[in-house]
N, C-alpha and C positions, 0 to 999 in steps of 0.2 A: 728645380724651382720655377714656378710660373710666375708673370708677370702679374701685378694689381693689374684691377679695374682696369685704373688713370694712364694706363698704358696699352692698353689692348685697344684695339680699333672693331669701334662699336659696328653692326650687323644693318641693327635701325636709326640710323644718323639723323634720320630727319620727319617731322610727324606725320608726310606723306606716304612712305614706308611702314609706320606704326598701326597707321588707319588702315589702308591696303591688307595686311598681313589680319587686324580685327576683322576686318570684311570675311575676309576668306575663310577663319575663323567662326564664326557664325554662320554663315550661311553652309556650312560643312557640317556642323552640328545640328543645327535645329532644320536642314534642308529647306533653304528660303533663298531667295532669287537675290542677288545682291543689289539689282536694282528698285528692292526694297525698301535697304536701309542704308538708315540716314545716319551721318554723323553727326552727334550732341553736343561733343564738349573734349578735348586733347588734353593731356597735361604729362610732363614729364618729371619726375623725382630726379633731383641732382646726384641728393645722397646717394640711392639706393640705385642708381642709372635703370629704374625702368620705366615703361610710358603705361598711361590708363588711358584708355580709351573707352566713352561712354556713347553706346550706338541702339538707336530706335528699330523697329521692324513691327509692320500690325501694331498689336496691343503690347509687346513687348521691350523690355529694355532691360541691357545686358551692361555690364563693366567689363572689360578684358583689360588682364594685367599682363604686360610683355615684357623677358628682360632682351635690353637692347642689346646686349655681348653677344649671348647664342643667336638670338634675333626670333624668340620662340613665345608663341603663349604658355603663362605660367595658372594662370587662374582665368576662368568664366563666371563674372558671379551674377546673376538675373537678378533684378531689382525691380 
């Protein structure tokens, strides 16, 4: 039997972690300087414990979905 969620000790505790981990996430994919890009906008879902982070770069801009347990990007979505 594994623990809930509400029990396990989350990966990405805090939105400096979240963004960090987006950063690194992007700029690995589309090959872009991280001092590129910019962060837009943080939010963290209670329910579902993962974080969004919406991050600019050039003419582009990306959503990444993280869940904060594994501490991993689960979605890239370009917007």
């Amino acid at each position: 039997m594994s623990p809930g969620i509400g029990l396990m000790k989350r990966r990405l505790e805090k939105e400096k972690d979240a963004t960090s981990l987006a950063v690194s996430g992007i700029a690995k994919n589309y090959n872009t300087s991280t001092n590129q890009i910019k962060t837009l906008e943080t939010k963290y879902d209670e329910d579902s414990g993962d974080w969004y982070v919406a991050l600019g770069w050039e003419d582009k801009k990306a959503i990444i979905k993280m869940d904060s347990v594994k501490g991993t990007i689960t979605e890239i979505k370009e917007i």
